[in-house]
DOPA-657629 format. One record per residue: residue number from 1; x, y, z of N, C-alpha, C in turn. Coordinates in steps of 0.05 Angstrom, whole numbers, plus 5000, padded with zeros to 4 digits. Layout:
BEGIN
- pos,n.u,n.v,n.w,ca.u,ca.v,ca.w,c.u,c.v,c.w
- NUM,X,Y,Z,X,Y,Z,X,Y,Z
...
end
This chain:
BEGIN
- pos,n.u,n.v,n.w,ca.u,ca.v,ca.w,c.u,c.v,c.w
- 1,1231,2197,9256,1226,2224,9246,1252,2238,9241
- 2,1255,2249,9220,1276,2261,9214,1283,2289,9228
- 3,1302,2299,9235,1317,2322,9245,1315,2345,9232
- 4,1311,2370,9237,1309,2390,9217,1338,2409,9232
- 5,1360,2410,9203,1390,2412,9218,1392,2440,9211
- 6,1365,2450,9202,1373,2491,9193,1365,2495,9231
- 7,1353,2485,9240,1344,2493,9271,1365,2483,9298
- 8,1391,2470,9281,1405,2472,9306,1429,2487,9301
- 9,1447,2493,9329,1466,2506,9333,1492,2487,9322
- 10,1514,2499,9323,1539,2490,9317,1549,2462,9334
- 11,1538,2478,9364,1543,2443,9393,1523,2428,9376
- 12,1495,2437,9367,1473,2416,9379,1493,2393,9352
- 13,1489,2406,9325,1497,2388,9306,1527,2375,9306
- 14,1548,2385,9320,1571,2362,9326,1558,2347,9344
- 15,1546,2351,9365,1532,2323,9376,1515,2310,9360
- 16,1504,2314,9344,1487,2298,9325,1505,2281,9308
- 17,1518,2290,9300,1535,2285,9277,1560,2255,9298
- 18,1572,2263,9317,1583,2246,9334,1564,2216,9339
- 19,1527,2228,9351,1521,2207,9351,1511,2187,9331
- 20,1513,2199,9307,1506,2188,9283,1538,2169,9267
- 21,1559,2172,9289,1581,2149,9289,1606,2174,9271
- 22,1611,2199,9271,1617,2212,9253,1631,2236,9264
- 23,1655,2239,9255,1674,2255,9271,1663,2290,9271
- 24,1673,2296,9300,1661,2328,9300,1662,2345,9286
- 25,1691,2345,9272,1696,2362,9253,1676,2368,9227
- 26,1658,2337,9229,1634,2348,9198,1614,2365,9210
- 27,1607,2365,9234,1593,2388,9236,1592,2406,9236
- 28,1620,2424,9227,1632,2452,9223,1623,2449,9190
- 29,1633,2429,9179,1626,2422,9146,1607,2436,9142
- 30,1579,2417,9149,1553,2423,9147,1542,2442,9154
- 31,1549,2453,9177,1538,2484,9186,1548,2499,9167
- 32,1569,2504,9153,1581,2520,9138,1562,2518,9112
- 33,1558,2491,9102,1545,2495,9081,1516,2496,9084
- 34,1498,2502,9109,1479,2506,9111,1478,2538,9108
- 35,1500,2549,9115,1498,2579,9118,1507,2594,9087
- 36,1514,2576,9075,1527,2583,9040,1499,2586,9028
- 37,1477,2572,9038,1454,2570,9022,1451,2541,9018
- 38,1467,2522,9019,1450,2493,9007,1432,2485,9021
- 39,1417,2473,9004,1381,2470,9008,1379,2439,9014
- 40,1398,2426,9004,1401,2394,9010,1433,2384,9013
- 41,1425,2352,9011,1449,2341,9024,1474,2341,8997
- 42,1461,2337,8981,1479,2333,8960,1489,2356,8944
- 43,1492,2383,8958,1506,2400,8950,1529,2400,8955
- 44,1525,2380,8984,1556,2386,9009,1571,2366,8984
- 45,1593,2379,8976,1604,2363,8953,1630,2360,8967
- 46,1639,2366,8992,1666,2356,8997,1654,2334,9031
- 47,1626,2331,9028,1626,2302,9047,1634,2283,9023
- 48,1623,2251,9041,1625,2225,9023,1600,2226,9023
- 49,1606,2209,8996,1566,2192,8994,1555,2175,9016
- 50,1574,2163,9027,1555,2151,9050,1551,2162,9073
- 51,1572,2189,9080,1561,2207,9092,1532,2228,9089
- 52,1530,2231,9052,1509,2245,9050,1479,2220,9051
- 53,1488,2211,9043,1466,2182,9045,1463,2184,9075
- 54,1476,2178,9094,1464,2173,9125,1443,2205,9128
- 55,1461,2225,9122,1445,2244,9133,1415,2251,9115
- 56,1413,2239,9096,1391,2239,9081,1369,2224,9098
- 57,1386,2194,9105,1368,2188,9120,1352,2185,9150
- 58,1374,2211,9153,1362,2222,9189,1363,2247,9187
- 59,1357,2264,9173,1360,2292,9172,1358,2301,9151
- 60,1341,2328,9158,1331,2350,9127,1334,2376,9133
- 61,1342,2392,9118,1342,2419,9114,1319,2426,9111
- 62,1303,2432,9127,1282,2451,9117,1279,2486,9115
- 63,1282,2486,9084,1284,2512,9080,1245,2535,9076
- 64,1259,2553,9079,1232,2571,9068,1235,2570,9043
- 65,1197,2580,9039,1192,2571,9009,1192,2603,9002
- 66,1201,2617,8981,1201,2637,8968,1163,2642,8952
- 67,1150,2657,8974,1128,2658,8965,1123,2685,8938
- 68,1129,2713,8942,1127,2721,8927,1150,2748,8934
- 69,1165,2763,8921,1178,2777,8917,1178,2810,8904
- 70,1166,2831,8920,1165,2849,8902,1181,2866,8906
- 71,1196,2879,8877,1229,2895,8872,1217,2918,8866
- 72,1226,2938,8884,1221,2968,8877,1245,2976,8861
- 73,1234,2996,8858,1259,3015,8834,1274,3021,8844
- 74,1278,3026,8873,1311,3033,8885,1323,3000,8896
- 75,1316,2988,8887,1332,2958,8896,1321,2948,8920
- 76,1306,2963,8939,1285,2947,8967,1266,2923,8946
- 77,1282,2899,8960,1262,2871,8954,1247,2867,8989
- 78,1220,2865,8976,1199,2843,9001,1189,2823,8999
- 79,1201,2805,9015,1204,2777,9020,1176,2771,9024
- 80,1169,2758,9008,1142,2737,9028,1150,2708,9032
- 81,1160,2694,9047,1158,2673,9053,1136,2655,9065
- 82,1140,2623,9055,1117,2606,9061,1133,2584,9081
- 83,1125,2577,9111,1141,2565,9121,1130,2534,9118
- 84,1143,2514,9133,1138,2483,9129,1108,2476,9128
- 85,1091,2488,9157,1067,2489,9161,1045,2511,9146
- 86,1057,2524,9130,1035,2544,9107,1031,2562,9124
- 87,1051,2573,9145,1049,2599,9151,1058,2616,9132
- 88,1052,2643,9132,1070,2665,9116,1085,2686,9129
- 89,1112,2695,9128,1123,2711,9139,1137,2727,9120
- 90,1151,2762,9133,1159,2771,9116,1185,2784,9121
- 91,1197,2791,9101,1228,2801,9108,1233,2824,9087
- 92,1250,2849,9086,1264,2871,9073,1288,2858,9064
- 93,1298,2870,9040,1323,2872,9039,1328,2895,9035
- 94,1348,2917,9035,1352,2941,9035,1382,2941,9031
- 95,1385,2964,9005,1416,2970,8997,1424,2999,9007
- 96,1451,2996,9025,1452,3016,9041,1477,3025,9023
- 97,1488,3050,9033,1518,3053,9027,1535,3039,9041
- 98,1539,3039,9063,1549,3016,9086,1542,2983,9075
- 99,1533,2982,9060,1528,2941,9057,1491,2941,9054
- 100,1492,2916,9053,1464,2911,9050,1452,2898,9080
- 101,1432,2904,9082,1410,2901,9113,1392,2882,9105
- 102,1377,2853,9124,1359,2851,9114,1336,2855,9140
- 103,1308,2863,9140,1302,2859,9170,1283,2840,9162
- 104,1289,2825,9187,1271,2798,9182,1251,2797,9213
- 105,1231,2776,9210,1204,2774,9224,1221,2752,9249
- 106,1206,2757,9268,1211,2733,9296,1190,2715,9300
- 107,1165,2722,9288,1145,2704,9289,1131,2707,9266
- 108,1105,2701,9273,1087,2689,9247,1064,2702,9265
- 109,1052,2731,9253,1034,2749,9264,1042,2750,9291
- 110,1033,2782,9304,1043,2787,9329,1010,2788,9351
- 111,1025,2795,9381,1004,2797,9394,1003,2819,9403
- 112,1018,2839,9398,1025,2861,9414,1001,2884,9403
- 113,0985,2875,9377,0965,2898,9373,0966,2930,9377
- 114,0988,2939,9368,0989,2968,9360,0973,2973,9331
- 115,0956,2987,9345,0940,2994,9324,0948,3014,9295
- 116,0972,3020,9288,0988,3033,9266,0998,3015,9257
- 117,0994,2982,9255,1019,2968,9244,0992,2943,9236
- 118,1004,2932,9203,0991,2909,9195,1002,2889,9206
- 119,1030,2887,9216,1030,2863,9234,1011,2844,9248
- 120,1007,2855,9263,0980,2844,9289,0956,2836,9280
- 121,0955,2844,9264,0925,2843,9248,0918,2810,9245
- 122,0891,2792,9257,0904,2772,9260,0914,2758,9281
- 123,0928,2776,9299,0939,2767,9312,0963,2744,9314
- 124,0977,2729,9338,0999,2713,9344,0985,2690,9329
- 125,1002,2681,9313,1004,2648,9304,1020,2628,9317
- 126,1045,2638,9316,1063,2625,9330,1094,2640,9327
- 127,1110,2629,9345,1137,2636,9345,1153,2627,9316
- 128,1170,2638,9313,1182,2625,9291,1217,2609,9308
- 129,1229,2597,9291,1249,2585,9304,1270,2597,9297
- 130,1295,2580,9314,1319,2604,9305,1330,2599,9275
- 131,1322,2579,9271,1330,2571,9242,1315,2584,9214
- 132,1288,2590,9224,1276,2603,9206,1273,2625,9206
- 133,1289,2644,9230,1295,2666,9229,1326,2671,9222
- 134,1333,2653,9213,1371,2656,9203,1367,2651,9169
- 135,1334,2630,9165,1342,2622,9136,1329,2649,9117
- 136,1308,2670,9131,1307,2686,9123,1331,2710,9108
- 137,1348,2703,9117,1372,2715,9110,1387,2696,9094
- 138,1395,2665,9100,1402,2663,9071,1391,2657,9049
- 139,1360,2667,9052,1350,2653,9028,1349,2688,9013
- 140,1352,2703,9029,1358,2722,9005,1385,2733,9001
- 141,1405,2722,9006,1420,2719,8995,1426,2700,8975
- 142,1418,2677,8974,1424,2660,8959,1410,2673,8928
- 143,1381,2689,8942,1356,2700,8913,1367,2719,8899
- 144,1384,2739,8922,1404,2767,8911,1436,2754,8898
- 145,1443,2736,8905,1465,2739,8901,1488,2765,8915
- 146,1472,2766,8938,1493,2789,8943,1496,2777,8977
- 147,1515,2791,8990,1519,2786,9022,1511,2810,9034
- 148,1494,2793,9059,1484,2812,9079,1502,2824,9099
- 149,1507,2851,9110,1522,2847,9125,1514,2867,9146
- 150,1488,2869,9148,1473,2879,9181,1445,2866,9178
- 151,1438,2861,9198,1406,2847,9204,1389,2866,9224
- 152,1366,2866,9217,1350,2877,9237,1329,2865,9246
- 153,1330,2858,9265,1303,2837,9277,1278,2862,9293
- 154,1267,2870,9265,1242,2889,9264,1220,2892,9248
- 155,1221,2855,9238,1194,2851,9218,1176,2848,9240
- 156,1148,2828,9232,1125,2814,9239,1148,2795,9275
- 157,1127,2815,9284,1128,2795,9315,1148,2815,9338
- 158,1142,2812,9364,1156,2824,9381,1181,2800,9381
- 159,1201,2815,9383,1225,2792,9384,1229,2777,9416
- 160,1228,2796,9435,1229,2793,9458,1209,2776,9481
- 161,1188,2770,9455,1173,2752,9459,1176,2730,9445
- 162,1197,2719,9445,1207,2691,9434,1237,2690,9437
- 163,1243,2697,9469,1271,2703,9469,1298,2686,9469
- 164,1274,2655,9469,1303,2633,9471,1309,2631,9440
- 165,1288,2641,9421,1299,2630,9392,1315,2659,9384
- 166,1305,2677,9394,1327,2696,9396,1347,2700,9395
- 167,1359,2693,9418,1387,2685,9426,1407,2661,9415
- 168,1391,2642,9408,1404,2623,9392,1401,2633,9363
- 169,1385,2645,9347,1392,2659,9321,1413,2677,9322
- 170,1413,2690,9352,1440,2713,9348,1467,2706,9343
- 171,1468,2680,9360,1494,2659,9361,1492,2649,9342
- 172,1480,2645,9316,1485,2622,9301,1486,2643,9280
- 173,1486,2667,9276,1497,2686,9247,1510,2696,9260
- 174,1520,2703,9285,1547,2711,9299,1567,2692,9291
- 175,1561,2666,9291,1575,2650,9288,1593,2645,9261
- 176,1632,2648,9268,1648,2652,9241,1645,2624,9224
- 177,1627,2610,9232,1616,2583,9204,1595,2596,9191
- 178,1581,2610,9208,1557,2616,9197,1560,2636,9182
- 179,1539,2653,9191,1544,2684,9171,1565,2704,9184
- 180,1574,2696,9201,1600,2709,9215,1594,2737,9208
- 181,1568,2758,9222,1558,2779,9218,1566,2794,9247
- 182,1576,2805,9252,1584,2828,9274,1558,2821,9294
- 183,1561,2824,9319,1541,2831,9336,1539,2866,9338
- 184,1552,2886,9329,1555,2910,9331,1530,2917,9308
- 185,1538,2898,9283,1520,2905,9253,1487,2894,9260
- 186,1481,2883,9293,1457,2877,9289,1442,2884,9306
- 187,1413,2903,9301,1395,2915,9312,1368,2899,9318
- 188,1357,2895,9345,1341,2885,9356,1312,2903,9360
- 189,1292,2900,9357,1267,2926,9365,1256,2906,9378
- 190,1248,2914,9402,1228,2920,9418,1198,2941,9427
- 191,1186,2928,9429,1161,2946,9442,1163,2958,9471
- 192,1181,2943,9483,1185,2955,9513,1177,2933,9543
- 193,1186,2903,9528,1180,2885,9547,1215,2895,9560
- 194,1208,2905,9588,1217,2913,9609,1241,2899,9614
- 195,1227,2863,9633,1241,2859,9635,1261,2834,9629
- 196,1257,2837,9603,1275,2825,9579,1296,2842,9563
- 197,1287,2862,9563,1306,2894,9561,1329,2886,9587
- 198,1326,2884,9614,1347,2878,9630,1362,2863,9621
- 199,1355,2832,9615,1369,2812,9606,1384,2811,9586
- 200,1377,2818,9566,1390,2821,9548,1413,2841,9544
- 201,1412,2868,9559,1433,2882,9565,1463,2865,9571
- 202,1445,2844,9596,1469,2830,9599,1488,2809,9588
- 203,1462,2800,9567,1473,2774,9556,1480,2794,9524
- 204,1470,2803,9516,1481,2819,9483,1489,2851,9489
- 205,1508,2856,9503,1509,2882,9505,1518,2896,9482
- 206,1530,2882,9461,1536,2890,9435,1524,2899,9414
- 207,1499,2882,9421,1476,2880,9391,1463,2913,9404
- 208,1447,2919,9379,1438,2952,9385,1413,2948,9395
- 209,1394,2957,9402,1371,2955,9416,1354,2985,9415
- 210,1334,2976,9398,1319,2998,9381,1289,2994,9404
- 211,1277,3016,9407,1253,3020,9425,1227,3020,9403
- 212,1210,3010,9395,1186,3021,9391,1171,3042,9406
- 213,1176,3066,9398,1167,3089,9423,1139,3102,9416
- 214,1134,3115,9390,1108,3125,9379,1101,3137,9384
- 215,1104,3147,9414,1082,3164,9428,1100,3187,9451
- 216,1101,3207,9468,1112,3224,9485,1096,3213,9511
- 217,1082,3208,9506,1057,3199,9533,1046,3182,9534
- 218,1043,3175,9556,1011,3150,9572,0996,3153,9553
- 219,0984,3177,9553,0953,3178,9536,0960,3169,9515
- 220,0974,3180,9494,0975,3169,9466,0982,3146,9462
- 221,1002,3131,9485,1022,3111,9472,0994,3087,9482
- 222,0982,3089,9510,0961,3071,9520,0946,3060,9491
- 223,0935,3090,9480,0920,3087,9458,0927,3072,9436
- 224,0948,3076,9427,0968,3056,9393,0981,3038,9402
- 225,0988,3036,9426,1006,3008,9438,0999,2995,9463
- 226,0984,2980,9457,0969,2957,9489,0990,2948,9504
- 227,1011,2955,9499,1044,2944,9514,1041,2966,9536
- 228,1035,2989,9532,1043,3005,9545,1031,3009,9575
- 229,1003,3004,9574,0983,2992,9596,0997,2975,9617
- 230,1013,2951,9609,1039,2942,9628,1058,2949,9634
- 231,1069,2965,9617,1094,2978,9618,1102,3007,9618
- 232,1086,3021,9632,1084,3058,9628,1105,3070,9614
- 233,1102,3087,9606,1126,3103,9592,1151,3112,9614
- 234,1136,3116,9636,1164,3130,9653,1186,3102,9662
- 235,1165,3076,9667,1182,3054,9670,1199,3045,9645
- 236,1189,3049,9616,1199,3039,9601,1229,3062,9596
- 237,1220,3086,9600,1252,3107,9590,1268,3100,9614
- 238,1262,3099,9639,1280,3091,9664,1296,3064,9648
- 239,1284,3041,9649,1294,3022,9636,1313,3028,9607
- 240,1309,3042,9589,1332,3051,9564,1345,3075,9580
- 241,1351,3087,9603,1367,3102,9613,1383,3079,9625
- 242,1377,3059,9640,1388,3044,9647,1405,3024,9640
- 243,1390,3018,9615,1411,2998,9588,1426,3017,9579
- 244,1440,3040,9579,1451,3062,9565,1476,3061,9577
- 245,1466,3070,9604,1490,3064,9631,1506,3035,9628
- 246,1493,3010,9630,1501,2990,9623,1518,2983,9605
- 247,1510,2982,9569,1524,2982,9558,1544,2996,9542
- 248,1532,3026,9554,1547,3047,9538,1543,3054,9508
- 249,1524,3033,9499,1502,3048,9464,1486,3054,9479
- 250,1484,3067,9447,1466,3089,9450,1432,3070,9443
- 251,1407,3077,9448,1392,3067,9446,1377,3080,9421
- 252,1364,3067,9394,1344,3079,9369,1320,3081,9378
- 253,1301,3107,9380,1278,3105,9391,1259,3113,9359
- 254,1241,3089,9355,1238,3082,9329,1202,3102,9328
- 255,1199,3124,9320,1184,3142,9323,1163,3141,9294
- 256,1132,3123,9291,1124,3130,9267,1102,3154,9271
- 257,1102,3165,9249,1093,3203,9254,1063,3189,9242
- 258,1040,3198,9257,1018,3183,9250,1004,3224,9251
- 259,0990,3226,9232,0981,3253,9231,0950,3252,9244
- 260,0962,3270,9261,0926,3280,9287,0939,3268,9305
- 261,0960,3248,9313,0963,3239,9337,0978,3240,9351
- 262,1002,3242,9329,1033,3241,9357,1048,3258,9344
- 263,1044,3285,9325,1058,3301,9314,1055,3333,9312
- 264,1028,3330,9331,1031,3350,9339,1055,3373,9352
- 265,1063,3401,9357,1078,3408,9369,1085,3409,9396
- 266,1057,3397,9407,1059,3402,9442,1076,3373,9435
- 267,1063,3347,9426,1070,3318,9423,1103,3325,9415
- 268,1115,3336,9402,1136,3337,9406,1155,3349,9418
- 269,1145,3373,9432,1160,3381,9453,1159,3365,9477
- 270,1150,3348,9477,1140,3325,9508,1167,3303,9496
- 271,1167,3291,9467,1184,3277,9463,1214,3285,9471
- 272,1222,3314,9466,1247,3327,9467,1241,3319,9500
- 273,1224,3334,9516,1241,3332,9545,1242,3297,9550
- 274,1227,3291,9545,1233,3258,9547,1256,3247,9545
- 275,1269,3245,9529,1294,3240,9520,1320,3255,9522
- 276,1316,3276,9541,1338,3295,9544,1362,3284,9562
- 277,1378,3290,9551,1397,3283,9571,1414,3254,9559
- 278,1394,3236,9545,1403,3205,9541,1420,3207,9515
- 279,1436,3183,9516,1447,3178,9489,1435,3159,9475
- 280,1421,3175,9456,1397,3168,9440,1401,3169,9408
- 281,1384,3165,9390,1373,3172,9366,1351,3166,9361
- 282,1335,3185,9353,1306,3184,9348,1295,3179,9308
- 283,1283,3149,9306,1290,3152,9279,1258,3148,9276
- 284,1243,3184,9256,1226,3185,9244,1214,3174,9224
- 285,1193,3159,9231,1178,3147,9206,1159,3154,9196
- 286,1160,3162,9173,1127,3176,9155,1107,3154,9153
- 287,1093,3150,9170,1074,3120,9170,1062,3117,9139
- 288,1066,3082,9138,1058,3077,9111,1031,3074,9109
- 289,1009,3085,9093,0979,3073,9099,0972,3055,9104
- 290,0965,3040,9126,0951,3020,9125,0919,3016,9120
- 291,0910,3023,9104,0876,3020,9096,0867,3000,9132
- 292,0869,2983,9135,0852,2973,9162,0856,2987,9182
- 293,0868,3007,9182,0886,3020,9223,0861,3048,9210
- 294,0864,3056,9190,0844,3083,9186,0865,3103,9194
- 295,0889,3101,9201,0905,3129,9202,0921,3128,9184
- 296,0933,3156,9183,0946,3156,9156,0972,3183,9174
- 297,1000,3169,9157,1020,3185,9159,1020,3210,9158
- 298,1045,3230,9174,1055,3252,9160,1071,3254,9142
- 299,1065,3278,9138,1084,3290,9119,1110,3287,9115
- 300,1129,3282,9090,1158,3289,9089,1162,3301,9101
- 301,1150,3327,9088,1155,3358,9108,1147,3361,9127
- 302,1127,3355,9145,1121,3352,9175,1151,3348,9186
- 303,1162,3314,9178,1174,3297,9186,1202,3313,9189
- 304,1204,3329,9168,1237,3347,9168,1235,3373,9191
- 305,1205,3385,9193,1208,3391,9217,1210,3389,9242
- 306,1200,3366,9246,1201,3360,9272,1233,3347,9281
- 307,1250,3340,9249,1270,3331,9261,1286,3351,9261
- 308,1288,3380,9254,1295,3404,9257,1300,3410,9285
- 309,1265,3414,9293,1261,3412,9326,1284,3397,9347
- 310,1282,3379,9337,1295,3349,9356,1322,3363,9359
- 311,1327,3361,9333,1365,3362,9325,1374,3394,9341
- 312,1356,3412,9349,1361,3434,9357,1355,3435,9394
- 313,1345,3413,9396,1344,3403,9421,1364,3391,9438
- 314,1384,3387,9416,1411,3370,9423,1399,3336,9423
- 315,1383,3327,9412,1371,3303,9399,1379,3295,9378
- 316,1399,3284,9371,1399,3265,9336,1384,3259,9335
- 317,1371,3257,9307,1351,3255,9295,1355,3250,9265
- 318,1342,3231,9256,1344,3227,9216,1312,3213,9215
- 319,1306,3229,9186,1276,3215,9180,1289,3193,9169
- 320,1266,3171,9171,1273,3139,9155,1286,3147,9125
- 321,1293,3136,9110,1296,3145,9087,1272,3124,9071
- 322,1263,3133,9051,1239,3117,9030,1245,3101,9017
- 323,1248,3079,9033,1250,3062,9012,1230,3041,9002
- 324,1225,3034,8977,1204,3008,8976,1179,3027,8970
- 325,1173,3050,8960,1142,3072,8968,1129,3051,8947
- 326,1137,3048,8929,1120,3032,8900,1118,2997,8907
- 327,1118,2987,8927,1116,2966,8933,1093,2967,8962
- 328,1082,2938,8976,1080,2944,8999,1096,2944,9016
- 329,1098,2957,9025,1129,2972,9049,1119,2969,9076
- 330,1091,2978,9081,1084,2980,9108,1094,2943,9130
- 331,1100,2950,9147,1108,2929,9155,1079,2906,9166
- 332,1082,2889,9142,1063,2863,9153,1043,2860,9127
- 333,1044,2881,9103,1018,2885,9090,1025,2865,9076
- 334,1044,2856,9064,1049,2842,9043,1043,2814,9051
- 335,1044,2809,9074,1029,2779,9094,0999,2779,9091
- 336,0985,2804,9103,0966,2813,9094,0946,2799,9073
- 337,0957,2829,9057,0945,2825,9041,0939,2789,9020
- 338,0962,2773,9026,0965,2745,9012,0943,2727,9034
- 339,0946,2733,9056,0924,2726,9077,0901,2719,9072
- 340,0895,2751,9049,0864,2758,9045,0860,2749,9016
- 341,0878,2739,9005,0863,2716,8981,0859,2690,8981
end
């Protein structure tokens, strides 16, 4: 059975490459040109042929299949990808002033069932690997022609629930063969698994670490986020008070404004004392419709108020900016909806 060499690290493939009779140095080769975008063996145009011949015949690139692509008018492309096994997953690209972002998925449907998000819907399929969470990124680069140069691991799937492919995706686009992408340029979200939030403080204190928050309270958050039932709100802000102290970032507390439920004015005066005191940013989202959840976003203008509020609270605060409105944007629909034909 052949090897799939987009799923290993820089060690695993010089050891491969060694035991396949073949000096270490080609596995810096190959990783490099796995991370340029080549899709096969015979791109690597500065191996030998009987180098590309052996690895043809013990090893494949398995790439994602470019399922469908939709380009909004401000330049936000949404990825649908089709993986080896006819899963579908999904990824952003986004053109910033700072560089281009892409955020990509950790799995293949989630379990975490927040009821505001097409994600879940469905439910967990499976984990995805670290390789197919790295090729998400160069396959749109290779589609854009352009270079990524921040990642956000905040599509389809709790990340922290698949934390060893995690950590080896982080290392392998950290990595200066690979996409040699800053650990500073890359943002992690979480729902609020506790105590994987510890761990990772210690092992990535660099990478940023965004909260799925939604809610000021028990009651509300119990209600839209089944995470929260294990993980209470006062345990989960103790824990981002505590990663703060640790690594000294600041923590993104990723807030979507769902109207009737968490935008009210009492709901956000509970958020301000919540967060007082921490080095924070609170980033407002005008929820995108999801027709199956039956709730529906606020307002722009809600949304500028309440970050008025915040910002006068001594809270940073920025609404999301819009991008993608003429496409599906909501995170997971575009899986979705291809699901449902």
């Amino acid at each position: 059975m052949k090897v799939n060499l987009m799923d290993m690290s820089l060690a695993e493939l010089a050891e491969f490459v060694e035991e396949a009779g073949e000096k270490p140095f080609r596995a810096k080769q190959i990783f490099q040109w796995i991370y340029r975008g080549a899709a096969g063996f015979d791109e690597m145009t500065d191996l030998s042929k009987a180098l590309r011949a052996k690895l043809e015949e013990r090893a494949e690139i398995k790439c994602l299949d470019i399922e469908t692509v939709q380009t909004s008018s401000d330049g936000t492309g949404k990825y649908l990808f089709r993986t080896h096994d006819g899963n579908f997953i999904e990824s952003v690209f986004m053109k910033y002033k700072y560089g281009n972002s892409v955020c990509i998925s950790s799995q293949a449907g989630c379990a975490m069932g927040c009821s505001f998000c097409a994600s879940g819907i469905g439910g967990l399929v499976r984990d995805l690997t670290a390789g197919e969470m790295a090729d998400q990124i160069i396959s749109i680069e290779r589609d854009t022609g352009e270079k990524i140069s921040h990642i956000v691991v905040m599509g389809t799937g709790e990340p922290f629930n698949n934390y060893g492919a995690l950590t080896k995706f982080l290392d392998m686009v950290h990595a200066e063969e690979g996409l040699n992408i800053g650990l500073r340029n890359i943002t992690v979200s979480t729902c609020g698994i506790i105590p994987v939030m510890e761990q990772f403080a210690d092992d990535y204190p660099q990478v940023n670490l965004a909260i799925s928050l939604h809610a000021p309270n028990d009651e509300i958050r119990n209600e839209i986020m089944p995470v929260s039932r294990k993980f209470p709100l006062n345990e989960l802000i103790a824990a981002c008070r505590e990663h703060v102290d640790k690594t000294g970032r600041r923590i993104t507390f990723e807030y979507a404004l769902i109207r009737g439920v968490n935008d009210s004015d009492d709901a956000i005066r509970q958020l301000a004392n919540l967060l007082r005191g921490m080095i924070c940013h609170v980033n407002l989202i005008p929820l995108n419709d999801v027709k199956e959840s039956g709730l529906r976003g606020s307002s722009r203008l809600r949304a500028g108020e309440i970050a008025e509020f915040l910002e006068g609270r001594g809270i940073p605060c920025t609404v999301r900016r819009e991008l993608g409105s003429d496409i599906d944007a909501a995170c997971g629909q575009l899986r979705l909806n291809r699901m449902k034909d």
